[in-house]
N, C-alpha and C positions, 0 to 999 in steps of 0.2 A: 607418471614419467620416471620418478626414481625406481618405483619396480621393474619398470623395465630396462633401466639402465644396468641394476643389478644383477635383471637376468641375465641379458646379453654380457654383461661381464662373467659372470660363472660358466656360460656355454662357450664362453672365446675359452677360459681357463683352462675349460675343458678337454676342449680341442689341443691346445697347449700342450697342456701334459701327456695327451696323448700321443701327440709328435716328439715330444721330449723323453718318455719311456722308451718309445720305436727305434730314437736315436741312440741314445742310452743301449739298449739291446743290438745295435750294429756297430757299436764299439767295442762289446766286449765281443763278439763273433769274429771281429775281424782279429781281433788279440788272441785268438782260440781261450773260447771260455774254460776250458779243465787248469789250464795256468792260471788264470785269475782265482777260481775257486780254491784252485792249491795255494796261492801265498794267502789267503783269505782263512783256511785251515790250520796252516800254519801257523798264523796270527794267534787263531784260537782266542782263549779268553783274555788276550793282552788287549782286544780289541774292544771289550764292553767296561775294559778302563779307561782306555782312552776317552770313550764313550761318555763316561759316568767322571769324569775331567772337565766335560762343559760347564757342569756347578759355579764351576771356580769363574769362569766365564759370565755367569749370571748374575753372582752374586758382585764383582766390579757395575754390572750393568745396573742393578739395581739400585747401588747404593747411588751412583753418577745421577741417575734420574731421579731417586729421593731430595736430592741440594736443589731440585730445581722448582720444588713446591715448598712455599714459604708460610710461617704460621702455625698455630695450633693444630690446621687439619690436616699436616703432612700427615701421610697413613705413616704404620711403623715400619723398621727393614723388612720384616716376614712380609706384609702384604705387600709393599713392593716387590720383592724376590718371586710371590706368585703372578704378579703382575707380569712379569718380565716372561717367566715361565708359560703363562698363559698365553700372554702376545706372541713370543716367538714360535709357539707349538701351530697357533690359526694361521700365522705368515707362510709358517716353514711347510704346512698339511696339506689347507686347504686353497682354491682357488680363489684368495680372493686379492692377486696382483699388490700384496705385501700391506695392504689397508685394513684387512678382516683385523686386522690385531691391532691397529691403533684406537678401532671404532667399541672395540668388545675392552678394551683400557679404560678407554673413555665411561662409558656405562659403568665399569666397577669401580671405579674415584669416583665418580656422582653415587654411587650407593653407599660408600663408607664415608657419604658426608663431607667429598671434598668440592668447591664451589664450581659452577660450568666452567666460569672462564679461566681460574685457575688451572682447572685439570687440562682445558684445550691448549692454553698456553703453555704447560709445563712439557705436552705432547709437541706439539709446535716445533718448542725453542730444542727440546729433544731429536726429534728428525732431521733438525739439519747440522746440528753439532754435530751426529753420528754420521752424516754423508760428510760435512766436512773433516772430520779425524778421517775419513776414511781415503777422500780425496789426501791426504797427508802420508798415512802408509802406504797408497798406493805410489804416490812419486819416492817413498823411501823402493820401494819393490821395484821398480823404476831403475833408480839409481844402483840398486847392486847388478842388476842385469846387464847398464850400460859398463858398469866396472869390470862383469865379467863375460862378456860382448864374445862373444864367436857368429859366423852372419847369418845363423837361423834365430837366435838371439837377441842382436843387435836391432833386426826386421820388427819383432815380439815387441820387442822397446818401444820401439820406434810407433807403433798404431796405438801402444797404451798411453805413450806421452800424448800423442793428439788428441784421444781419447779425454786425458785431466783437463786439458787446453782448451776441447769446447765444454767442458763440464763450467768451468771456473769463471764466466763470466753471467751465468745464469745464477750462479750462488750469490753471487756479489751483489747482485741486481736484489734479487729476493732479500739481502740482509740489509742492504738500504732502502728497500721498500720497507721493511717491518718496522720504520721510525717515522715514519708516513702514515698511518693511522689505515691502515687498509682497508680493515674488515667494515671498519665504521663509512670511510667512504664508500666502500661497494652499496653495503645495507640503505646508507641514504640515497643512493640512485637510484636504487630498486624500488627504495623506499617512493621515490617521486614519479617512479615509471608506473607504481601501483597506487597512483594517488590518495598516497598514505597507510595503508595497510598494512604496510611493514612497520609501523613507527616503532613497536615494542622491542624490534630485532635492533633498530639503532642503536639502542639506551645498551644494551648487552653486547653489542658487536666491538662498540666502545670500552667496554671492561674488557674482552678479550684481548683488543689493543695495547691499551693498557698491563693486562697479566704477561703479556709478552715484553716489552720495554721495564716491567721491573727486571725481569729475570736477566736481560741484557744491562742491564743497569749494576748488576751485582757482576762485578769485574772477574773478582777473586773465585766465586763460585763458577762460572763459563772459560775460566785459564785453569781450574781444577779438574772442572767436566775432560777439556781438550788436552789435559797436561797429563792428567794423574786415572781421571777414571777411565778415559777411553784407551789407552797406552798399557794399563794391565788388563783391559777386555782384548784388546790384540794380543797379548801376548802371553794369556790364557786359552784363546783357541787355536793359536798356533804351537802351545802346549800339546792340543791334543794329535793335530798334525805331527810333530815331535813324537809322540807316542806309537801312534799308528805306524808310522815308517820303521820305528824299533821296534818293534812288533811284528810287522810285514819281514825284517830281516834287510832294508836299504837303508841307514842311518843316515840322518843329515843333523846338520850343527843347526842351534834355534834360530840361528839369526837366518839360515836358510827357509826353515819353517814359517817365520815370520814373513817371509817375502813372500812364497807362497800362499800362505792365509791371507795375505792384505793383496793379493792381484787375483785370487777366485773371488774373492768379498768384490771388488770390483766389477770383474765379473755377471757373476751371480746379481749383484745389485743392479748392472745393464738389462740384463733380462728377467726383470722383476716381474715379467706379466706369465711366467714360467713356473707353477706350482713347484715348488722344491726344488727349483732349479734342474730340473729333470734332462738328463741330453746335457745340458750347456754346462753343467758340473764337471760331467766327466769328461768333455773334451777339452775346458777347463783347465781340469789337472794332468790331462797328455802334452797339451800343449806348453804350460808353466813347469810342469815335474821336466817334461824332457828338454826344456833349456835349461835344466839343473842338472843335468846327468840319468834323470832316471826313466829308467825302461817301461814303454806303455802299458806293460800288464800290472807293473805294481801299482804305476797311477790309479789306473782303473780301480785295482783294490784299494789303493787309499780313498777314492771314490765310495768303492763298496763299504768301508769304516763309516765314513761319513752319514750313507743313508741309516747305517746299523743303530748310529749314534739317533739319528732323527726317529727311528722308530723306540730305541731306549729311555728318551726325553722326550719326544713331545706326541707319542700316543695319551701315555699317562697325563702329559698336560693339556692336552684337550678335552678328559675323563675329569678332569680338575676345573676346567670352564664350565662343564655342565654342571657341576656339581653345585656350583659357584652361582651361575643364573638361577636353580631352581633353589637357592638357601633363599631362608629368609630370616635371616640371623639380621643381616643390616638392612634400616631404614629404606623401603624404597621409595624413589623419588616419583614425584606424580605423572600418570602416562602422559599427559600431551606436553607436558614437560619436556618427558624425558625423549621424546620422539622427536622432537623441534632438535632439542640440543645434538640428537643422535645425527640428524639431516646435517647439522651444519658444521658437526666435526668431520663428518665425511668432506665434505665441502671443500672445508680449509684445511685437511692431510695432503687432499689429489692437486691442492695447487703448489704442494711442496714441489721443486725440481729434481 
């Protein structure tokens, strides 16, 4: 059953992206493509800096997710840094509805030795911290829009405020569920519904619980996550937005960029079952650029940065996940182990909101 669930997820993906390039390809046609390629030229090599600016981006990411694994077997910054590198290249590449990368995470902390429910929890309490920061830039994106309100604008506002409005009661719900002991009471349901057979899942669904209310327990590390590491991951990718528009030749101030970056992240995050955000990117950026002033062909080309950037960064890190599954430098954990654990990180990712 999970294989086929799998499949049919990679053939929706499919489909997806394939509507999402076609759209993509009827936006730049309508902007006449010789102008987008021309600011795209003109750009020239300012563009594979902006590009090669995500780093900076990574590495806030990485070190925010490192504070949330506790003990001896935090891996070091580097492996976290490829962690991050690796997850975001399977989310960003391939079809698999922004999961592939928490699942191929997961397997590489169980192989350098870090414990199941440690890693699923430090994954866990990591997914919703980064929807919540994101929920948070996006009402700051919000509020400069409402400030600088003209009525195509104002409209734009207006659907992404309601937008945060039904997001935010599902969050709430989910983070006082996770003091509830969840995974353990599911497992014992199951566990009773399979007249026992599950017992072994109980004893471990209960550490997962567990790994998850330490890490909520630790105040100062989850106000450093939301305060400190998530705050210079925005405002290192909207660095590289800042880049690309100087470059492109239509300058904006960062605090513009930054609005920007935080309502495509929204965005893009709405239509997570859209490999690379394909289509919904670059209407994305016509729609947010030109309630800023800017003209839909640059968008587009800020768009064109964007994908140039994802083929600069995360071909090579997906060349780096292969690399990575077939080493055998670290310990690997035992297959029907590792297959159980692998089922039930998928499991508890897709019941993130």
């Amino acid at each position: 059953m999970i294989e086929r669930g799998a499949g049919a997820l990679k053939h929706f993906g499919r489909v997806a992206a394939l509507a999402g390039l076609l759209l993509s390809l009827w936006l730049i046609w309508q902007e006449h493509p010789a102008v987008v390629f021309a600011s795209l030229r003109v750009a020239g090599a300012g563009l594979l800096l902006a590009g090669l600016a995500h780093v900076l981006s990574m590495l806030a990411n990485a070190r925010g997710w490192q504070t949330l694994i506790f003990g001896p077997q935090r891996p070091s910054f580097l492996q976290m840094l490829q962690l991050v590198w690796i997850r975001e290249s399977v989310n960003s590449l391939l079809p698999v509805a922004r999961v592939g990368g928490e699942i191929v995470s997961f397997r590489m902390l169980r192989r350098w030795g870090v414990r199941g429910p440690a890693a699923l929890g430090s994954l866990i309490v990591d997914v919703q911290l980064t929807v919540i920061s994101q929920l948070l830039f996006t009402m700051v994106g919000i509020g400069f829009l409402f400030a600088h309100a003209q009525s195509g604008t104002l409209r734009l506002a207006g659907q992404l405020a309601w937008g945060v409005v039904a997001l935010a009661p599902p969050l709430l719900l989910f983070a006082i569920v996770q003091h509830a002991s969840p995974f353990e009471r599911l497992t014992r349901a199951l566990n009773h519904l399979t007249s026992g057979k599950l017992g072994t899942l109980v004893g471990e669904s209960a550490n997962v619980d567990e790994s998850i209310k330490q890490v909520w327990r630790k105040h100062g590390v989850v106000l450093r996550y939301l305060f400190v590491w998530q705050p210079l991951q925005c405002v290192a990718t909207s660095f590289e937005i800042w880049l690309a528009l100087y470059f492109l030749g239509s300058p904006v101030s960062l605090v513009e960029a930054v609005v920007i970056e935080s309502l495509i992240q929204a965005i893009s995050s709405a239509a997570f079952f859209v490999p690379g955000g394909l289509g919904v990117q670059e209407g994305g950026f016509i729609v947010i650029g030109g309630a800023l002033g800017i003209d839909p062909a640059t968008c587009l080309a800020l768009a064109g940065a964007r994908r140039i950037r994802d083929l600069l960064m995360f071909v090579p890190g997906l060349l780096a996940w292969q690399f990575a599954e077939s080493s055998r430098g670290a310990p690997p954990v035992r297959q029907a182990g590792a297959a159980g654990e692998q089922v039930r990180v998928e499991s508890a990712i897709r019941r993130e909101p």
